[in-house]
Backbone as ProteinMPNN parsed JSONL, in Angstrom:
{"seq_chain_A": "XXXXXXXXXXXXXXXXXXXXXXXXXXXXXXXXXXXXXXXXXXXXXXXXXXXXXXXXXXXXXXXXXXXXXXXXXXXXXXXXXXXXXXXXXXXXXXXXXXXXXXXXXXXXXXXXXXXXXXXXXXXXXXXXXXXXXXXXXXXXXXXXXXXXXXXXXXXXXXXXXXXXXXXXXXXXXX", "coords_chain_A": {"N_chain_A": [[236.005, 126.144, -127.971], [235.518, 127.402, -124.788], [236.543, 130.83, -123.311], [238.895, 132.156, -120.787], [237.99, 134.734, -119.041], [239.607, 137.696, -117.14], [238.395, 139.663, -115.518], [238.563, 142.902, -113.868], [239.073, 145.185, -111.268], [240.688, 148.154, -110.834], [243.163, 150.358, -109.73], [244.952, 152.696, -111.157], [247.667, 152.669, -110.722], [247.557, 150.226, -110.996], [246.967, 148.291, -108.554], [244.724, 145.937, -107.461], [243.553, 145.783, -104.479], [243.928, 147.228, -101.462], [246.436, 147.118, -99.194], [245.444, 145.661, -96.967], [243.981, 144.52, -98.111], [241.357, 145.656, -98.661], [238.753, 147.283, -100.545], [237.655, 149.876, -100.748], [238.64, 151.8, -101.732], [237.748, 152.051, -104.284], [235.701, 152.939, -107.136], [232.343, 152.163, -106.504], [229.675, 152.315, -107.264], [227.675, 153.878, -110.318], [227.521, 154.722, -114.141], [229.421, 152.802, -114.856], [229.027, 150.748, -112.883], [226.648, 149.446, -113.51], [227.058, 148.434, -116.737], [229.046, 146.411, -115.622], [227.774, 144.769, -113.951], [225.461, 143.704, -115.866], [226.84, 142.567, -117.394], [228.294, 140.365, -115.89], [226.235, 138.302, -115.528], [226.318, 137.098, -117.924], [228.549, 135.244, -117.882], [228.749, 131.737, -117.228], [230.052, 130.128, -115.469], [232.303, 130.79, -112.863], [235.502, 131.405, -111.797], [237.729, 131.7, -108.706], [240.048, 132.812, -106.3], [240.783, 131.62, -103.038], [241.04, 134.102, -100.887], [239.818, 136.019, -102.687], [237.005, 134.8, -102.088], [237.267, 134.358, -99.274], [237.162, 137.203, -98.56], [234.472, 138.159, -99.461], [232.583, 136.446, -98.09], [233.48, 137.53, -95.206], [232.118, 139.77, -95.785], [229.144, 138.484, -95.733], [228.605, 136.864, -97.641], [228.066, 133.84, -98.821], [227.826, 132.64, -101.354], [228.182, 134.252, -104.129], [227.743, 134.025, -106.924], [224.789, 133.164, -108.008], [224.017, 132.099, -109.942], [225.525, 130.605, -111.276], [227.981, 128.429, -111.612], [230.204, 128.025, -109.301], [233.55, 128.175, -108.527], [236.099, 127.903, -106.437], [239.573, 128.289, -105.297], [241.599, 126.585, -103.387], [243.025, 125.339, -100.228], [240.822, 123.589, -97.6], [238.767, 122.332, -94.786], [235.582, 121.341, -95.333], [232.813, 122.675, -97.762], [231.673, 125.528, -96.842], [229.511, 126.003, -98.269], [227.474, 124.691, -100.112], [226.806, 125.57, -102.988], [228.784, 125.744, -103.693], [232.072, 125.273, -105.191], [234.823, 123.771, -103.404], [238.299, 123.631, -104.295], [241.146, 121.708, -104.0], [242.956, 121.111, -105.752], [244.933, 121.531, -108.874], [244.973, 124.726, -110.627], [245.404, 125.067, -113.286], [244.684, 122.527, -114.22], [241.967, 122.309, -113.572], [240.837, 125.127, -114.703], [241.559, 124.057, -117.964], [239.797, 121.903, -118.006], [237.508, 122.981, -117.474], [236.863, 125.159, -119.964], [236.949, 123.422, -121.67], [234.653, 122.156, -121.406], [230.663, 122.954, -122.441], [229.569, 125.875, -122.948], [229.328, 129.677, -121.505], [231.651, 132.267, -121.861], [234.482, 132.035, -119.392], [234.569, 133.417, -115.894], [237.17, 134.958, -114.359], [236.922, 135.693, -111.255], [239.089, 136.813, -109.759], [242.459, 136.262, -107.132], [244.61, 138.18, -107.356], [247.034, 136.55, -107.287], [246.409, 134.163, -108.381], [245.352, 134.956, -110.864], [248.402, 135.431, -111.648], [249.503, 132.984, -111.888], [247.429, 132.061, -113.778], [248.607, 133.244, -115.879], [250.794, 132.669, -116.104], [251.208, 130.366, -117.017], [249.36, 130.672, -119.537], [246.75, 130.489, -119.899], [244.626, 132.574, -119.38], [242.232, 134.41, -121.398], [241.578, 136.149, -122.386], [241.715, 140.503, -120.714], [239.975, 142.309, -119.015], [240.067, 145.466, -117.25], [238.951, 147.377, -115.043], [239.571, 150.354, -114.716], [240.234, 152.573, -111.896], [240.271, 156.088, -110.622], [242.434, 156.504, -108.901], [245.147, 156.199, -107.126], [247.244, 154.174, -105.613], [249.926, 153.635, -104.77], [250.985, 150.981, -103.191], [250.242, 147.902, -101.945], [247.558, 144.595, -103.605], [248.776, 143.595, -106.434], [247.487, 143.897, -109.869], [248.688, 141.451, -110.743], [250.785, 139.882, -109.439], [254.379, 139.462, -109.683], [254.82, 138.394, -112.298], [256.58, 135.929, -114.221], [257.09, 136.443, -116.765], [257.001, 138.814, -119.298], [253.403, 139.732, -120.34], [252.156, 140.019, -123.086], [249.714, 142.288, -124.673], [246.818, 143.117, -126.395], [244.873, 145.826, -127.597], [241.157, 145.592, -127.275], [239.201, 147.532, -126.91], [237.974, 150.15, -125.44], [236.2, 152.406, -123.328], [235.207, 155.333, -121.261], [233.651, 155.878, -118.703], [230.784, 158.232, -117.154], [231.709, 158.064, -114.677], [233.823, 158.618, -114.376], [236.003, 156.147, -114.634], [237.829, 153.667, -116.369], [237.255, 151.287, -118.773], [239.153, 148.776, -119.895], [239.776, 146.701, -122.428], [241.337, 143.781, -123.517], [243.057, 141.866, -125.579], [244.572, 138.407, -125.016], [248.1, 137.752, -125.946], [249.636, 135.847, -126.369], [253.582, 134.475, -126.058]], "CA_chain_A": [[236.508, 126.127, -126.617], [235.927, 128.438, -124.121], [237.732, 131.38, -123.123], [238.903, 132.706, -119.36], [238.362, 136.155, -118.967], [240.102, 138.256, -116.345], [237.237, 141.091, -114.874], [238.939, 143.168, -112.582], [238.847, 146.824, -111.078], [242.188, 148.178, -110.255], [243.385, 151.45, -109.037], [245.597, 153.444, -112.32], [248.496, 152.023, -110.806], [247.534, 148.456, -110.749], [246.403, 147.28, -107.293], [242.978, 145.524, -107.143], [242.873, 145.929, -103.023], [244.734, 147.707, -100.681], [247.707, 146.514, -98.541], [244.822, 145.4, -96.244], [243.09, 143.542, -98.761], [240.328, 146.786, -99.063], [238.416, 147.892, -101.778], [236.814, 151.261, -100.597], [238.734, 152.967, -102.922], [237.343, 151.928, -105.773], [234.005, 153.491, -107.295], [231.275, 151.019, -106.294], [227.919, 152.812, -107.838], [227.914, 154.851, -111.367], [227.61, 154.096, -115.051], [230.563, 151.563, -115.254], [228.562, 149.106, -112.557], [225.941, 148.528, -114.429], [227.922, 148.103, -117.587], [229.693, 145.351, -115.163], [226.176, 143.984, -113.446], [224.809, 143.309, -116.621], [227.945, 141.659, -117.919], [228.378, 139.195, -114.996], [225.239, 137.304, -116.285], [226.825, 136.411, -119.469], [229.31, 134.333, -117.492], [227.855, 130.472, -116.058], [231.125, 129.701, -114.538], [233.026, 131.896, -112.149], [236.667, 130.601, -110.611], [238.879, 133.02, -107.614], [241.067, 132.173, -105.43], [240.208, 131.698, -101.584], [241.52, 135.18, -99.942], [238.72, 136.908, -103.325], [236.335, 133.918, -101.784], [236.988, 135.121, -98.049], [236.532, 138.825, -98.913], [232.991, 137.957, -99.896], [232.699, 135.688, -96.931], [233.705, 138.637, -94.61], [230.562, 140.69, -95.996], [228.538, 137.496, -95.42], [228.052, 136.267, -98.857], [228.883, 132.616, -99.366], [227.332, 132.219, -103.11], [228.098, 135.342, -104.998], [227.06, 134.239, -108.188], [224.127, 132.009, -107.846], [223.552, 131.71, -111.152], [226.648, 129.978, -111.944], [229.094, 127.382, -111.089], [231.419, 128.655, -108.866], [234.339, 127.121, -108.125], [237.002, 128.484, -105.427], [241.012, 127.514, -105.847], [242.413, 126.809, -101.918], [242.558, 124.371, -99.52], [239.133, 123.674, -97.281], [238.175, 121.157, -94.557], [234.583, 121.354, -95.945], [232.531, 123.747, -98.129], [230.712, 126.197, -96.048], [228.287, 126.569, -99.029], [227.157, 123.303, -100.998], [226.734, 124.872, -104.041], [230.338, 126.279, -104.242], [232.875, 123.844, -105.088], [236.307, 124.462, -103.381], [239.186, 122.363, -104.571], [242.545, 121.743, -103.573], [243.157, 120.909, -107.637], [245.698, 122.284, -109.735], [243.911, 125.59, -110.98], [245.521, 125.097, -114.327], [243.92, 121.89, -114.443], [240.833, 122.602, -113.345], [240.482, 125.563, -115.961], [241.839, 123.371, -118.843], [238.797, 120.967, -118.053], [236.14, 124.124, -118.069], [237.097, 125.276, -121.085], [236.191, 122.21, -122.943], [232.737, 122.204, -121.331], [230.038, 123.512, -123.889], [229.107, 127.314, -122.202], [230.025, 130.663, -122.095], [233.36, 132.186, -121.074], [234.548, 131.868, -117.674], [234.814, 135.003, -115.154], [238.122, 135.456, -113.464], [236.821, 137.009, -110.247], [240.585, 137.413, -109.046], [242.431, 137.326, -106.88], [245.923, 138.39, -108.589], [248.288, 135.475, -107.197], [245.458, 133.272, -108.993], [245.499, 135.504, -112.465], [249.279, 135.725, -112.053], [249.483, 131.617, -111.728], [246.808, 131.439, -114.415], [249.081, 134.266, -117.142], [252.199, 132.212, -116.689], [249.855, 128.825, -117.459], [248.697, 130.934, -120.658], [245.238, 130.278, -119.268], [243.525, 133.804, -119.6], [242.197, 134.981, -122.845], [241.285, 138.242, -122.449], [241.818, 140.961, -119.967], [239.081, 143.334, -118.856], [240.338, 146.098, -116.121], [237.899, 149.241, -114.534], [240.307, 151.309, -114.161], [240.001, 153.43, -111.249], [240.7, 157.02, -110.659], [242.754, 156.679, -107.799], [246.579, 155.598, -107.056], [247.343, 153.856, -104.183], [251.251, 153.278, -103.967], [251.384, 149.887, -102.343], [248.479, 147.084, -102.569], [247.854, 143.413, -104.35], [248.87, 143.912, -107.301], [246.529, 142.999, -110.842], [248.77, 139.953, -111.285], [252.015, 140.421, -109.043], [255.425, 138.779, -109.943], [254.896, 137.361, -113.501], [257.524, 134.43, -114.669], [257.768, 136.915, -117.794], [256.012, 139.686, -119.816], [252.432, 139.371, -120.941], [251.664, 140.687, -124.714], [247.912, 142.461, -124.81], [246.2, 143.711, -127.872], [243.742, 146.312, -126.895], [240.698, 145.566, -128.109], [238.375, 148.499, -126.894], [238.008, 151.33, -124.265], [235.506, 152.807, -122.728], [235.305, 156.21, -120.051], [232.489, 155.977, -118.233], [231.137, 159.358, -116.212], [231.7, 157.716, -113.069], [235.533, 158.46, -114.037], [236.358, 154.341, -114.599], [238.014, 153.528, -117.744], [237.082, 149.744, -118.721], [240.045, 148.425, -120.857], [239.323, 145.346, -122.816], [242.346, 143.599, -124.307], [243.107, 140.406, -125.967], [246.483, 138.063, -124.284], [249.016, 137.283, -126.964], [251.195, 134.577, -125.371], [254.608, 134.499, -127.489]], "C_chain_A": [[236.196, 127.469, -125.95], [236.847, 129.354, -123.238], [237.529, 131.876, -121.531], [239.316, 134.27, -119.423], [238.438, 136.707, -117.2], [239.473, 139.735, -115.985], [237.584, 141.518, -114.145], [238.883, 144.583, -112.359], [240.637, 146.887, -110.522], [242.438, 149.904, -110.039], [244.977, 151.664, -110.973], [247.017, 152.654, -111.917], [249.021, 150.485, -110.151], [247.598, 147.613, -109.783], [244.669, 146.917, -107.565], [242.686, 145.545, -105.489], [244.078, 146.86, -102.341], [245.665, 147.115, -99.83], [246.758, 145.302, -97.348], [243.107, 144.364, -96.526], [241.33, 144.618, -99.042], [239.985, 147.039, -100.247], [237.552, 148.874, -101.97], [237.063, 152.177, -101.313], [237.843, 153.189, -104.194], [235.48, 152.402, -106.138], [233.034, 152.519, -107.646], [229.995, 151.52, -107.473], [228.42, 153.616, -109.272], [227.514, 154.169, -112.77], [228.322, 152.409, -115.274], [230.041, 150.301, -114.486], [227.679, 148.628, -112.774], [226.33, 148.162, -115.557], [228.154, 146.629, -116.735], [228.415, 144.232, -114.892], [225.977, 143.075, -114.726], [225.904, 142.161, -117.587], [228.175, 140.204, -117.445], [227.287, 138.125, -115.561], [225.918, 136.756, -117.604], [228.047, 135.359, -118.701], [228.301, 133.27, -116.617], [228.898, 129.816, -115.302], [231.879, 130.811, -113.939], [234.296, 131.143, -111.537], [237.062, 132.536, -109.889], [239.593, 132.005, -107.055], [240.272, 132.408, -104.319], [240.093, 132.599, -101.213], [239.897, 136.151, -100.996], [237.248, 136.14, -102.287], [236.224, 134.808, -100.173], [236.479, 136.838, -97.921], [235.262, 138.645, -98.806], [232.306, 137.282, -98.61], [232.53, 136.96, -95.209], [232.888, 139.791, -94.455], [228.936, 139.817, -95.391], [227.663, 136.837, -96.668], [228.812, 134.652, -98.481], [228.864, 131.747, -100.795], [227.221, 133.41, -103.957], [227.659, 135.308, -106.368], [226.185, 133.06, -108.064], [223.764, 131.5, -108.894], [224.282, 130.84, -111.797], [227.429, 129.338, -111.315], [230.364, 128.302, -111.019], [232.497, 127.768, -108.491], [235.958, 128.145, -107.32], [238.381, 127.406, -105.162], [241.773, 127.927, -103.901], [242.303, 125.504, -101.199], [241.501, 124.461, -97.863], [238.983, 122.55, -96.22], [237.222, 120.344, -95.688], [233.818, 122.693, -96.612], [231.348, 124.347, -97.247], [229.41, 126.554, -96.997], [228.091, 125.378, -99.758], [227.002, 123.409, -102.53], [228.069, 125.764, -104.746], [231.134, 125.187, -104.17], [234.265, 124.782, -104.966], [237.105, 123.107, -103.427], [240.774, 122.872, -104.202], [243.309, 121.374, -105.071], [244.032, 121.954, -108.159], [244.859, 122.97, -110.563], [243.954, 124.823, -112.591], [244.51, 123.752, -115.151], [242.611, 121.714, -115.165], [240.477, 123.501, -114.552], [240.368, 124.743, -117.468], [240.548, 122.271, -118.968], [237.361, 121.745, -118.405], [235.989, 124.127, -119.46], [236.999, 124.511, -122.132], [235.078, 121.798, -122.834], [232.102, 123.057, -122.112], [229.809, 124.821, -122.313], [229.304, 128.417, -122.58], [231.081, 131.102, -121.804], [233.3, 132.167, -119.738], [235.407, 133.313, -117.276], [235.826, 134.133, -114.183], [238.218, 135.942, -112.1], [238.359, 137.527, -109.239], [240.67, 136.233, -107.814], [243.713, 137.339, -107.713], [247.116, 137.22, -108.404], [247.715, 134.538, -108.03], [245.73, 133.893, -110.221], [247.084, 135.516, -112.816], [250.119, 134.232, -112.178], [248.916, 131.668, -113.357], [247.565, 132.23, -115.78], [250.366, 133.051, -117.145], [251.884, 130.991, -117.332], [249.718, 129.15, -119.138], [247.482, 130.652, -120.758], [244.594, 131.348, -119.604], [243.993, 134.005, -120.828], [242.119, 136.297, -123.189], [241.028, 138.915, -120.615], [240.851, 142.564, -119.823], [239.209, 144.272, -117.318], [239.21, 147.395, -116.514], [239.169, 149.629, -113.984], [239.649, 152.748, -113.57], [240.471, 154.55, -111.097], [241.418, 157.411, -109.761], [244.449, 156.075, -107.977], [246.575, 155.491, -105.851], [249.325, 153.497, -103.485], [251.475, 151.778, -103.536], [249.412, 149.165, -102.707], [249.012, 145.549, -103.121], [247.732, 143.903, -105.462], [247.59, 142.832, -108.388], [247.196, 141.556, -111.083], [250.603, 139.73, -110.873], [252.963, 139.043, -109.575], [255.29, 137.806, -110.846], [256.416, 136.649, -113.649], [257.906, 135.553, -115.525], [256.591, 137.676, -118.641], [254.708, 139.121, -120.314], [251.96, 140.701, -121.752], [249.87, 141.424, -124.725], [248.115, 143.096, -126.196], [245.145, 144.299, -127.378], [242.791, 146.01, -128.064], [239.385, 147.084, -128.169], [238.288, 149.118, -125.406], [236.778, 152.543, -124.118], [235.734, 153.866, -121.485], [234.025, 156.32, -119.658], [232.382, 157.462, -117.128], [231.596, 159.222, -115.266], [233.629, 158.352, -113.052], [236.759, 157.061, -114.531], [236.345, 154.438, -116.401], [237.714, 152.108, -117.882], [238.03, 149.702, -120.032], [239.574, 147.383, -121.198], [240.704, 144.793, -123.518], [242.574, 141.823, -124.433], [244.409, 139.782, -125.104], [246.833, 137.486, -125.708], [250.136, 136.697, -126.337], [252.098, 134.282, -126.858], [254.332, 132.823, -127.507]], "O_chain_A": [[236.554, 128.529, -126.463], [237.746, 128.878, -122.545], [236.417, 132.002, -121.018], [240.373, 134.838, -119.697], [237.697, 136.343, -116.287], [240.082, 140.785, -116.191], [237.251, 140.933, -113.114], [238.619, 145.258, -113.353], [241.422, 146.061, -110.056], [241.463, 150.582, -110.363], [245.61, 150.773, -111.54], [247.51, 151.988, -112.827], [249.905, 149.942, -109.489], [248.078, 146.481, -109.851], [243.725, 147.669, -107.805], [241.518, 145.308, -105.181], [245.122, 147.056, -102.963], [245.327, 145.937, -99.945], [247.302, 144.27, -96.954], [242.109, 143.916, -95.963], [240.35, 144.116, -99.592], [240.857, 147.047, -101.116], [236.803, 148.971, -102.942], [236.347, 153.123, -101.639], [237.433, 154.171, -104.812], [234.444, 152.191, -105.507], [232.856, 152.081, -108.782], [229.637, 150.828, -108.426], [229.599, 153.969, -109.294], [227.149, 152.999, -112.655], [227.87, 151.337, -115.678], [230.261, 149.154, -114.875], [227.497, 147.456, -112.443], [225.836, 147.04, -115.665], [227.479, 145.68, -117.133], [228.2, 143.174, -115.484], [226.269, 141.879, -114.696], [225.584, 141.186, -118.267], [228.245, 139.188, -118.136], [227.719, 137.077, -116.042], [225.624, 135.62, -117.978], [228.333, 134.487, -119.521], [227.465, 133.558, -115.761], [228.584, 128.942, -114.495], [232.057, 131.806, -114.642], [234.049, 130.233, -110.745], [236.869, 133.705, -110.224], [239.705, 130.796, -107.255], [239.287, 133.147, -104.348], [238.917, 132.715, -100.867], [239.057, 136.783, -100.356], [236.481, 136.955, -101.774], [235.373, 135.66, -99.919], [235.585, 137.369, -97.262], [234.834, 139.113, -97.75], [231.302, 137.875, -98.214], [231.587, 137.023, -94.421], [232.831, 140.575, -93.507], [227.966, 140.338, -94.839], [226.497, 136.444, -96.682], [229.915, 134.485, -97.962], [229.479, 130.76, -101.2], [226.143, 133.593, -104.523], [227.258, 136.308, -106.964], [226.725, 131.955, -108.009], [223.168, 130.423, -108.879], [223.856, 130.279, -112.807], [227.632, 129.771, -110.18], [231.096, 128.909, -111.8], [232.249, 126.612, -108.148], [236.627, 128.961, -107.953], [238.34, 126.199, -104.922], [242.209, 128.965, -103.403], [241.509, 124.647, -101.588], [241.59, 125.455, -97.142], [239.086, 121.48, -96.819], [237.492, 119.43, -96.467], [234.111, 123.777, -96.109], [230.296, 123.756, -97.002], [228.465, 127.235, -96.6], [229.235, 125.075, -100.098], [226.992, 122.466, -103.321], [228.235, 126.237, -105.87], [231.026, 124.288, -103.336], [234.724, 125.723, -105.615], [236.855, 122.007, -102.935], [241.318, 123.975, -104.16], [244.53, 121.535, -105.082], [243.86, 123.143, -107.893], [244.043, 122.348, -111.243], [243.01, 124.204, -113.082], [243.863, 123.845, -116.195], [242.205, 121.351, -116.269], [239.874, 122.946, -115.471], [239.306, 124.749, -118.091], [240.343, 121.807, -120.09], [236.463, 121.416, -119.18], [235.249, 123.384, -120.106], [236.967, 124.859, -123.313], [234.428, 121.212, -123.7], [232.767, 123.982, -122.582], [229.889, 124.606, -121.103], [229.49, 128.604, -123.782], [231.797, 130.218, -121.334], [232.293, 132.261, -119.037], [236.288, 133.973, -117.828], [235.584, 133.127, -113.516], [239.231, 136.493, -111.67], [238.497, 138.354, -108.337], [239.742, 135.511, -107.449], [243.852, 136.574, -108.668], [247.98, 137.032, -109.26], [248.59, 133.879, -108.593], [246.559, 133.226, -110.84], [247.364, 135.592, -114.013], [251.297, 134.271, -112.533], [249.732, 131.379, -114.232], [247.11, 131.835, -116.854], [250.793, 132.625, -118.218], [252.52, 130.725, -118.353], [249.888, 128.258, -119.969], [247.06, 130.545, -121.909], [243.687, 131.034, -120.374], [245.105, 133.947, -121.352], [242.501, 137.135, -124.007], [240.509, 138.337, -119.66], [241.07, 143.619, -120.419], [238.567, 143.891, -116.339], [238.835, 148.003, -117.516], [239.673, 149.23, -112.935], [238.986, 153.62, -114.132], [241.628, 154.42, -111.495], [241.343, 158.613, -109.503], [244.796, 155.543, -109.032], [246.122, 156.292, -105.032], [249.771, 153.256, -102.363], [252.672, 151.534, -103.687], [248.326, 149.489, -103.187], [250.187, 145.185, -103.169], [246.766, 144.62, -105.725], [247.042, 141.763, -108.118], [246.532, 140.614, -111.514], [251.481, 139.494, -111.703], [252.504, 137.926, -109.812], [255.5, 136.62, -110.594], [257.328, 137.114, -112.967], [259.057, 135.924, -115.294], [255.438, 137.245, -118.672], [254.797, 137.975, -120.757], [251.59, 141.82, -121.396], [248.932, 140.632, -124.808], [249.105, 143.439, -126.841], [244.358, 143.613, -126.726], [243.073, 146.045, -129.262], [238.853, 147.515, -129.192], [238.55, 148.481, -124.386], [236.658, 153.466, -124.923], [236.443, 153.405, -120.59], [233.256, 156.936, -120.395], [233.336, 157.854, -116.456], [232.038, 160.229, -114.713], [234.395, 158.459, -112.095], [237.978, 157.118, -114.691], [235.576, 154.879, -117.255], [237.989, 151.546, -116.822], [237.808, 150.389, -121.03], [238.829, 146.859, -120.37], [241.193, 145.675, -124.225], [242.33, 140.905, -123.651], [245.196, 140.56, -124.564], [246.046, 136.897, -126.448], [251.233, 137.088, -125.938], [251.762, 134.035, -128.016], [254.838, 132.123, -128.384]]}, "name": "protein", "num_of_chains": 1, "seq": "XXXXXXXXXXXXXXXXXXXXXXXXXXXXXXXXXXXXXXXXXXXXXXXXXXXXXXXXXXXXXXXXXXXXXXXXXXXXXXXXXXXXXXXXXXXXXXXXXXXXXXXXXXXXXXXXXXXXXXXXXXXXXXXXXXXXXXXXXXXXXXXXXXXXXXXXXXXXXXXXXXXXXXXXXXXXXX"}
């Protein structure tokens, strides 16, 4: 079966955007994004939520990973892109059906009401944060207002020069 991993950048004290939905803080260029670049290819499925979906949208992407079956968790007249599939589907579902397709793991691209839906589910397998060198005070949080603690097991750590720590850690659901 495959597993749902959670790829995210976050600021030291655990926002992935700013109050304003921003992500200028965070260190775009350096060691750590090719590390990431080259990673993204190893995933053929990608899920987010809409608001990660509009972000991208907002730059004027509408197929961020073309390589892979994307699939976007919101509700949609129609899809502005044909080969993105947006569903009005119970995420948990929807994952639960991936995950028994033959592939490789599935990328998380956020956003945190979506990872913090998909932790209380017991849906994500592993959790991979860039931790950024920055604190922001206020923000969306990595996975705001859990149901109830989530267990990690680190599995490895990385400091890249850029500053960006990449945590890797397993989920241990009691």
């Amino acid at each position: 079966m495959r597993s749902l991993i959670y790829y995210v950048a976050a600021t030291v004290d655990g926002f992935i955007a700013d109050t304003n939905h921003g992500v200028g803080m965070f260190a775009h260029d350096g060691d750590h994004a090719a590390e990431y670049l080259a990673a993204l290819r190893g995933y053929d499925t990608i899920v987010m939520g809409r608001k990660t979906w509009e972000f991208g949208q907002r730059l004027g992407v509408t197929d961020p990973y073309p390589w892979a079956e994307t699939v976007v968790f919101g509700h949609f007249d129609e899809s502005p892109d044909p080969r993105v599939r947006f569903t009005a589907e119970d995420p948990h579902e929807v994952v639960r059906e991936l995950k028994r397709k033959p592939g490789s793991p599935i990328y998380l691209a956020g956003g945190g009401d979506l990872a913090r839906s998909l932790f209380d589910g017991k849906a994500i397998d592993e959790l991979v944060v860039k931790i950024n060198p920055v604190l922001l005070g206020s923000g969306v949080g990595l996975a705001p207002r859990l149901s109830s603690a989530v267990r990690l097991q680190a599995r490895a750590c990385s400091l890249h020069a850029s500053g960006v720590i990449v945590a890797r850690y397993d989920v241990a659901y009691d």
